[in-house]
C-alpha positions as CSV (number, residue, x, y, z in Angstrom):
1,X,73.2,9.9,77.8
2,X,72.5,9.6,81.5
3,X,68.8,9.6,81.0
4,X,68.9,6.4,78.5
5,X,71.2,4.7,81.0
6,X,68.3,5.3,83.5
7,X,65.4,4.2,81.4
8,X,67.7,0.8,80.6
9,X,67.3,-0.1,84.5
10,X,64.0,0.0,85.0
11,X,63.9,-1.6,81.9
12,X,65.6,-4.8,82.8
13,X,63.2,-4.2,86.5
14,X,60.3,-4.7,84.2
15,X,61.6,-7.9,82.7
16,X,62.4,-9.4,86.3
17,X,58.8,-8.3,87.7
18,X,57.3,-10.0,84.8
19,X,59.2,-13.1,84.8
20,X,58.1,-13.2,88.6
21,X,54.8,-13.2,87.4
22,X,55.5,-16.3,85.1
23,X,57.4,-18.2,87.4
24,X,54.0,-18.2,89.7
25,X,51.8,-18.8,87.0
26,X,53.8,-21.8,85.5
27,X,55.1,-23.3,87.8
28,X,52.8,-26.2,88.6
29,X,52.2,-26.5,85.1
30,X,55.4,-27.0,83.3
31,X,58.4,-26.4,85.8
32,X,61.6,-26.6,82.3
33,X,59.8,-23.2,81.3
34,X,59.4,-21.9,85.0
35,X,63.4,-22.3,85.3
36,X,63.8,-20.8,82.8
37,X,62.1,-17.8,83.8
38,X,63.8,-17.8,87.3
39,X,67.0,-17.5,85.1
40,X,65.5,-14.3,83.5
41,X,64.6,-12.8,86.7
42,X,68.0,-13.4,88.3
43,X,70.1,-12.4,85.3
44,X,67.4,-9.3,84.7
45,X,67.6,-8.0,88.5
46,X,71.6,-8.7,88.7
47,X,72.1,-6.6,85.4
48,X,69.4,-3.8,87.2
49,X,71.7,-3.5,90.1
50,X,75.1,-3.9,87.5
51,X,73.6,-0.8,85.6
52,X,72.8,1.0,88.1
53,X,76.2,0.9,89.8
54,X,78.0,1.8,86.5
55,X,75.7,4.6,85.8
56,X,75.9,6.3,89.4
57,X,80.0,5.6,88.8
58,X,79.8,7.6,85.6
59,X,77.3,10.7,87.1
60,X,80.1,10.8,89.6
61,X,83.1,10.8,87.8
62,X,81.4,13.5,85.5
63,X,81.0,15.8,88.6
64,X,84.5,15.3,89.3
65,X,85.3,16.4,86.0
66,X,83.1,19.5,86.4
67,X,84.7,20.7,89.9
């Protein structure tokens, strides 16, 4: 369980990193669909750091459990 919960944040990492790249290569040319993609990369890196939190909670409170 603790390994999907891992793979899920680099996950939403690789969904920020390529919206970055978007951002850059739209944004002269259309700026609606560059916003958009900003949007992506801030909701995609706040849910990376949210996941990340949660799952370090869980590891922890399952080591609690173990002791």
């Amino acid at each position: 369980m603790i390994k999907i919960l891992r793979y899920t944040e680099y996950v939403y990492l690789i969904v920020a990193l390529f919206s970055c790249y978007k951002i850059f290569t739209v944004w002269n040319v259309d700026r609606q669909h560059a916003y958009l993609f900003v949007f992506f990369a801030v909701v995609s890196i706040g849910m990376f750091l949210f996941r990340r939190n949660y799952r370090r909670k869980f590891e922890q409170r399952k080591r609690d459990n173990q002791q």
